[in-house]
C-alpha positions in Angstrom: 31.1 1.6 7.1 32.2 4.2 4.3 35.7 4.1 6.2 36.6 0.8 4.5 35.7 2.1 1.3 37.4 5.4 1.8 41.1 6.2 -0.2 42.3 9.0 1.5 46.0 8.7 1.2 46.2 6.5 -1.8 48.0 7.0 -5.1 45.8 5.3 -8.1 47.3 4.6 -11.4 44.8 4.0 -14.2 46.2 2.7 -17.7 44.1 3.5 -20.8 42.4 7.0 -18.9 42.1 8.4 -21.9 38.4 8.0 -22.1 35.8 5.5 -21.6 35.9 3.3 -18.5 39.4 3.9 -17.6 38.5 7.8 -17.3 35.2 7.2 -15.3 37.5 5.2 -13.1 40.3 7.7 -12.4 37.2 10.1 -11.4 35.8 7.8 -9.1 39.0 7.2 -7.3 39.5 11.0 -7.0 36.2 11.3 -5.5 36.8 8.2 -3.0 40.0 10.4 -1.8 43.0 8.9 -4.0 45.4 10.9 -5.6 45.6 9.7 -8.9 48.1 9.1 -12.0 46.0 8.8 -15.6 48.7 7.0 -18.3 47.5 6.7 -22.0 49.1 7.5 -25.2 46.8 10.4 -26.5 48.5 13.3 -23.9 45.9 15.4 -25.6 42.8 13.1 -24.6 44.3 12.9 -20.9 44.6 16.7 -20.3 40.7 16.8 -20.6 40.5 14.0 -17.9 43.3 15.9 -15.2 40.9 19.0 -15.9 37.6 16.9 -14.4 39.9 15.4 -11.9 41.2 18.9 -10.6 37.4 20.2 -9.6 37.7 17.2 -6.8 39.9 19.0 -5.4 42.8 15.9 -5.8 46.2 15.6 -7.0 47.0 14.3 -10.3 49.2 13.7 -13.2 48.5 13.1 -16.4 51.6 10.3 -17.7 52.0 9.5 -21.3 52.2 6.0 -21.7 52.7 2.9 -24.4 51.8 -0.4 -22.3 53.1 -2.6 -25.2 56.6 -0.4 -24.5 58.5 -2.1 -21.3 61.0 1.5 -21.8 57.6 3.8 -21.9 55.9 2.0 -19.4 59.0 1.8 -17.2 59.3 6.2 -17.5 55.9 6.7 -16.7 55.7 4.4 -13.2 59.4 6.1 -12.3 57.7 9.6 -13.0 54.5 8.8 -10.8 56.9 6.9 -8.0 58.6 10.5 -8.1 55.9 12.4 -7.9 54.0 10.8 -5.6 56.7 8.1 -3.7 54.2 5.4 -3.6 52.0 3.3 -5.8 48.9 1.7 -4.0 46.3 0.5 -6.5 46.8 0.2 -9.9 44.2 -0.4 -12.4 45.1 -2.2 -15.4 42.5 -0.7 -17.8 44.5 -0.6 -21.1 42.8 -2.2 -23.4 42.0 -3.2 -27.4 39.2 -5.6 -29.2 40.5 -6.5 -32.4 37.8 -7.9 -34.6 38.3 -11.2 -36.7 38.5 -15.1 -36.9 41.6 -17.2 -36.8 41.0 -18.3 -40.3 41.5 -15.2 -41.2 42.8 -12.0 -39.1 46.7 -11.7 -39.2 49.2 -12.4 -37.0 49.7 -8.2 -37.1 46.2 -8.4 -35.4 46.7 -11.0 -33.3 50.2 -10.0 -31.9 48.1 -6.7 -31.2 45.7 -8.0 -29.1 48.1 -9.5 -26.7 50.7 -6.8 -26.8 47.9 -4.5 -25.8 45.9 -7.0 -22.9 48.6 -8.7 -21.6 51.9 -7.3 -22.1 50.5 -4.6 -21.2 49.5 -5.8 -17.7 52.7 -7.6 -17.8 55.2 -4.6 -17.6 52.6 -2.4 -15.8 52.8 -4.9 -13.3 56.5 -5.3 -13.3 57.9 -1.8 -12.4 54.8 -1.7 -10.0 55.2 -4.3 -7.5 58.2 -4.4 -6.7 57.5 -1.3 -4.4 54.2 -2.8 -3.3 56.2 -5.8 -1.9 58.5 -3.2 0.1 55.6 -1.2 1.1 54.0 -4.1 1.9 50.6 -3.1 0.7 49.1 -3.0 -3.0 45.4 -3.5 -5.0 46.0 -4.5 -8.9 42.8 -4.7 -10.3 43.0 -6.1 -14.1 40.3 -5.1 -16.6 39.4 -8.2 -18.7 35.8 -9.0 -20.2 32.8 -11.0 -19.9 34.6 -12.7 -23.6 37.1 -13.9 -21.4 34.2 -16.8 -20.8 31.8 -16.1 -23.2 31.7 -15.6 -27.5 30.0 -14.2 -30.3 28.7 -17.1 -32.4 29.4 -15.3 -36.0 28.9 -12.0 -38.3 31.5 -9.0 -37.4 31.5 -9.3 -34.1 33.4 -12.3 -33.8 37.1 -11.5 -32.2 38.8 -15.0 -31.1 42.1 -12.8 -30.3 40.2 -10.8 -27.7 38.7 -13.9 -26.2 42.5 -15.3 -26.1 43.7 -12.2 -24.9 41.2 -12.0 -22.1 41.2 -15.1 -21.1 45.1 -14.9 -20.5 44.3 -12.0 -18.2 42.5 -14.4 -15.9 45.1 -16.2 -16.1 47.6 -13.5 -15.0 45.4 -12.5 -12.1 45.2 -15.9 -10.1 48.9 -16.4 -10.7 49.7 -13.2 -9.3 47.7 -13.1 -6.7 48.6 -16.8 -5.5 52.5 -15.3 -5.5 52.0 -11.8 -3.8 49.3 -12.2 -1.4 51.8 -12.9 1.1 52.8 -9.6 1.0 49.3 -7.9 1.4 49.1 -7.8 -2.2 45.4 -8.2 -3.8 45.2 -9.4 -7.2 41.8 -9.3 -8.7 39.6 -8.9 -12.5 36.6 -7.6 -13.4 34.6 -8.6 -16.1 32.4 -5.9 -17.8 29.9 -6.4 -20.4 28.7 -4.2 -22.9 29.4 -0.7 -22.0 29.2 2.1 -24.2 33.2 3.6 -24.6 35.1 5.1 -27.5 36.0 1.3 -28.4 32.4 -0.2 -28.8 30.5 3.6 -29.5 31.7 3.3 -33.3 31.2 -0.7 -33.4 28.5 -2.2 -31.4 26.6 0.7 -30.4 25.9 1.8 -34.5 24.6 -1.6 -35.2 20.6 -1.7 -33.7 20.3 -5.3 -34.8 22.8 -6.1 -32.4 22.0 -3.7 -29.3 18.3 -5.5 -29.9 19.8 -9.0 -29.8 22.2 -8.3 -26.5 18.9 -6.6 -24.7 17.1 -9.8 -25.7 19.9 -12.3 -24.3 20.9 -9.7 -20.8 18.4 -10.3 -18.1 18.8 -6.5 -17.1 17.5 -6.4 -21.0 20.4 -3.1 -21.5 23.9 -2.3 -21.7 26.1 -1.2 -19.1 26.1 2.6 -18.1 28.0 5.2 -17.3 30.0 4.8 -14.1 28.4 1.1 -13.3 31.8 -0.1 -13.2 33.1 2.3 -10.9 31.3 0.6 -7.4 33.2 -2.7 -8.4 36.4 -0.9 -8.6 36.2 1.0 -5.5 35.4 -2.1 -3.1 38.5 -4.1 -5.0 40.7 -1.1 -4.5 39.5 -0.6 -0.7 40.3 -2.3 2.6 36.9 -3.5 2.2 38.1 -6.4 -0.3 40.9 -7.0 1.6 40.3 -10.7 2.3 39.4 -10.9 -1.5 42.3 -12.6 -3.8 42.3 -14.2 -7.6 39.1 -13.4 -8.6 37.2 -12.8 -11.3 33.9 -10.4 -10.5 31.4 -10.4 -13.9 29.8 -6.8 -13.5 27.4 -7.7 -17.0 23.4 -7.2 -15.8 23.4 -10.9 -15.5 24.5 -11.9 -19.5 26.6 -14.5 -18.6 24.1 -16.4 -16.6 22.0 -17.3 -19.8 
């Protein structure tokens, strides 16, 4: 049974491995037996991750990387396609939640949003599948967010550009995956709740009113923890999911079903 799950022989490339979920990721496929590419901006943040990655034993690269540039994002898959001469799962993980309202956030925020969460999937994608169609083999596995179906009624935690933003990678998923899964390409999402990261640590995790409110409304009563994600992941970037196309798996403790 672990056989299906097992990545021996597979290149990962994880966008936004800087830190957070992204970095847990890149670990986990390491462990599973990929080698693995880690793209962010911060080149200092990534070295830190490569370092963790190393003790498995594993190749890696550490790849600076802009998603919302198509000229940096197009360097960095050419650099891992050299090193490596094949891309077989790529995690979309690259990420930003923009706080605000439409009636009053600017279009500098907005635009931000959707550079970041869909662009960026946009032109990862682009200089990615291309070889997966010749190789005939690929996993893309797009982070989006429980908000891509769910909101925050009001206060500061209302951010209608994420919602948009995520929603639009849902979008992006099933159209993908309807288009390349004749060329034993999977396209799937995963939806995580609350998790504690670098993006929600200085936000949502400061304010107790709100950690009291989300335990109240999640049947699993907490948020997400570290490396909860990573099981999801795994199975959609394994031969295990390989009858699995265009969807959208919630990984939240149950939030969205109240």
């Amino acid at each position: 049974m672990n056989e299906i799950f097992d990545l021996t022989g597979k290149v990962a490339v994880v966008t936004g491995a800087s830190a957070g979920l992204g970095a847990d990721a890149a670990l986990a496929y390491a462990k599973a037996g990929a080698s693995v590419a880690i793209l962010a901006r911060r080149v200092e943040k990534l070295s830190q991750v490569k370092a963790e990655i190393e003790k498995t034993g594993q190749k890696v690269i550490a790849v600076a990387c802009d998603v919302t540039s198509e000229e940096s994002v197009k360097k960095a898959m050419q650099t891992v396609l050299d090193t490596f001469g094949h891309i077989d799962i790529l995690l979309n993980n690259a990420g930003v939640a923009v706080a605000g309202a439409v009636d009053s956030m600017s279009e500098e925020d907005w635009n931000k949003s959707f550079d970041t969460n869909v662009k960026g999937i946009f032109l990862a994608c682009k200089y990615v599948v291309p070889q997966m169609i010749e190789n005939k083999y690929g996993k893309i596995i797009n982070v989006a967010s429980v908000n891509a179906v769910v909101a925050n009624k009001g206060g500061a935690f209302i951010r209608h550009s994420y919602n948009a933003s995520k929603a639009a990678v849902l979008g992006l998923t099933t159209g993908m995956a309807a288009s390349y899964a004749q060329h034993n390409i999977t396209v799937n999402a995963v939806g995580p709740a609350l998790f504690e990261s670098e993006m929600t640590s200085d936000t949502l995790f400061k304010s107790e009113e709100f950690l009291k409110g989300y335990a109240y409304l999640n049947p699993s009563s907490r948020a997400g923890r570290k490396g909860e994600l990573n099981g999801t992941l795994i199975y959609l970037s394994s031969d295990a999911s390989s009858y699995v196309q265009g969807q959208f798996i919630l990984v939240d403790g149950g939030f969205t079903l109240v």
